[in-house]
C-alpha positions, 0 to 999 in steps of 0.5 A: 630281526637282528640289525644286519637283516634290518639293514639289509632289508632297508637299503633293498627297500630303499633302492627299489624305491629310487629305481621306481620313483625316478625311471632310467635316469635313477640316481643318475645324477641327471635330476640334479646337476651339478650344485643345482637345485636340492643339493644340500650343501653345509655353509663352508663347503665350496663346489669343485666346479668344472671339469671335474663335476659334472650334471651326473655323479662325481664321488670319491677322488684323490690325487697324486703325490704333487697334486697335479693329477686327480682320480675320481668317479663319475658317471657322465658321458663316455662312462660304460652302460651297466646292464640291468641298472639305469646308472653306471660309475667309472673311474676318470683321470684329470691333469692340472695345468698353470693351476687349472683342472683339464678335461677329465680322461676316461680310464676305459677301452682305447686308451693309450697305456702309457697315459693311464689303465684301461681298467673301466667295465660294465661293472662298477669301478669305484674307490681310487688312489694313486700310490705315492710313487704313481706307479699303482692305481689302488681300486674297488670292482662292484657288480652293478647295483649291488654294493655288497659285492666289492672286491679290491684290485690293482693295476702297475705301471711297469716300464712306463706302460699300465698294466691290465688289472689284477685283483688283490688276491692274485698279487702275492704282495697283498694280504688275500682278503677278497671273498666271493660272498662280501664286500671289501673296499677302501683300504687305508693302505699303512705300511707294508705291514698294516692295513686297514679295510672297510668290510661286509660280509654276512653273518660275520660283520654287522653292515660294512665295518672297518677291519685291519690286517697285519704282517707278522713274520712275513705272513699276513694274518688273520683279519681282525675287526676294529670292535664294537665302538667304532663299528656300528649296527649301520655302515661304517667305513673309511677313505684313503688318507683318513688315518693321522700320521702317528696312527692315532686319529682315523676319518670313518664315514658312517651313516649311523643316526645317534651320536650327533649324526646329521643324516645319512651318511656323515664323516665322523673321526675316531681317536685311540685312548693311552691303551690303543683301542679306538673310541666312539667316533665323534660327528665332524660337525655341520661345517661339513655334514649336512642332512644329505649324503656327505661321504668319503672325503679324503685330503689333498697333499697339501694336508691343509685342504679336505675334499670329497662328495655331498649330495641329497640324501639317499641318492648319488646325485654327488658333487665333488666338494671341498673345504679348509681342514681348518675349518673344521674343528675336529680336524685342526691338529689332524695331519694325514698320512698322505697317498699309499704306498706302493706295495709291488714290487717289479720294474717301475 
């Protein structure tokens, strides 16, 4: 059995065994509130607290340029229900203000366009960014409960009104990586020439792994993979501002169990050797993994302040964590490149 299929069969395994042990609240985020009791957390990693976590699952977010603005995941109240799973994730947009995060707002029916996208389904919305301008929301669309079905999407505020959403596929400005038989989510977003991916799709990778795409000549190539050192066996991908200025350093998140892993899923860094190939990533270290699931942190603007999800292992019972990048050894020379840039171009 080679190690797609075991993997595969494994993570099968493992969520229908979630489902049944834990009834209509699985992975719900309901058994464990927010920082609450099982909810393994490293010594240095602080707790975002309210409003923006919750007593359900808050997973992935970044901010806008200022940092005034945050986009993130949660499935609390006012979330939209998934059909056929017990638990659902939606994206949700929170202001700060005098130095406070407000109530969050949910990007769904009934929105004003003008505050923000009405871009929420039934499905899975998952994986947001704000481009640098303000004017996109990058984002991933899952049918519910299968993660192997992401497809990237985007939505554009024009004259000051968001837009209904398009996938990647339908915007001529975007590389045409969406397929109907993978999944392609999170992309570092470089410049208008380079971007890279997390992609999974059967009988071409091994679980998710990380792939770039590049414009030459006006033409955006092939998709190639980043290579065996740093895709594994397990999945492996990556996070909005995980990528160092001079391109060199990337974050990856990996639930690989060898190289120092800490259990579930870890974030590691990979570096570039003289030659430009990227490296065996190394394990980021215990002051931010834990034997829980610590995943898809990404940077605040500021550059200095590390930010994402923690929870108990093999769960989405997450909290929205965060830390100084100084403390954290592997990352004290690391300088982001900030939120993405906007690849559209129209009226904004």
């Amino acid at each position: 059995m080679n190690a797609y299929v075991f993997q595969s069969i494994h993570r099968l395994t493992l969520l229908t065994l979630l489902l049944a042990s834990t009834g209509a609240h699985a992975m719900s985020g309901t058994e464990t509130s927010s920082g609450g009791q099982g909810h393994v957390t490293s010594a240095l990693t602080k707790n975002m607290g309210e409003p923006i976590n919750s007593s359900e699952s808050e997973i992935e977010i970044t901010y806008s340029t200022d940092g005034n603005t945050a986009i993130f995941v949660s499935g609390r109240q006012g979330s939209i229900p998934s059909p056929g799973v017990p638990y659902n994730f939606d994206i949700w947009m929170a202001h700060k203000v005098n130095g406070a995060w407000q109530t969050p707002i949910h990007l769904g029916p009934g929105i004003d366009p003008t505050v923000g996208p009405n871009i929420n389904t039934a499905a899975w919305e998952l994986e947001p960014s704000f481009s640098d301008d303000g004017n996109v929301i990058y984002f991933t669309r899952y049918e519910p409960g299968n993660m192997s079905t992401g497809d990237l999407y985007v939505t554009q505020k024009v004259n000051g009104v968001w837009q209904s959403a398009r996938n990647w596929n339908d915007v001529p400005e975007l590389p045409h990586i969406n397929t109907p038989t993978g999944e392609e989510h999170c992309p570092i977003i470089v410049s208008d020439s380079l971007i890279y991916f997390s992609y999974q799709q059967p009988g071409v990778t091994q679980d998710s792994d990380i792939w770039k795409v590049e414009k030459k000549n006006g033409q955006w190539q092939k998709p190639e993979s980043l290579g065996p050192r740093i895709n594994s066996p397990y999945r492996d991908h990556l996070h909005w501002t995980g990528l160092s200025k001079d391109g060199k350093s990337l974050i990856i998140t990996s639930t690989r169990p060898d190289m120092g892993s800490r259990g579930g899923h870890d974030e590691w860094i990979s570096h570039q050797n003289p030659q430009g190939e990227w490296q065996e990533p190394l394990n980021l270290g215990d002051t931010i993994n834990t034997s829980g699931e610590d995943m898809c942190w990404t940077f605040m603007p500021d550059g200095a302040t590390f930010t994402g999800g923690s929870g108990p292992r093999d769960s989405y019972n997450h909290d929205v964590m965060w830390l100084h990048k100084k403390d954290v050894p592997l990352l004290r020379n690391f300088e982001p490149i900030g939120p993405p840039p906007n690849l559209l171009t129209g009226v904004r």
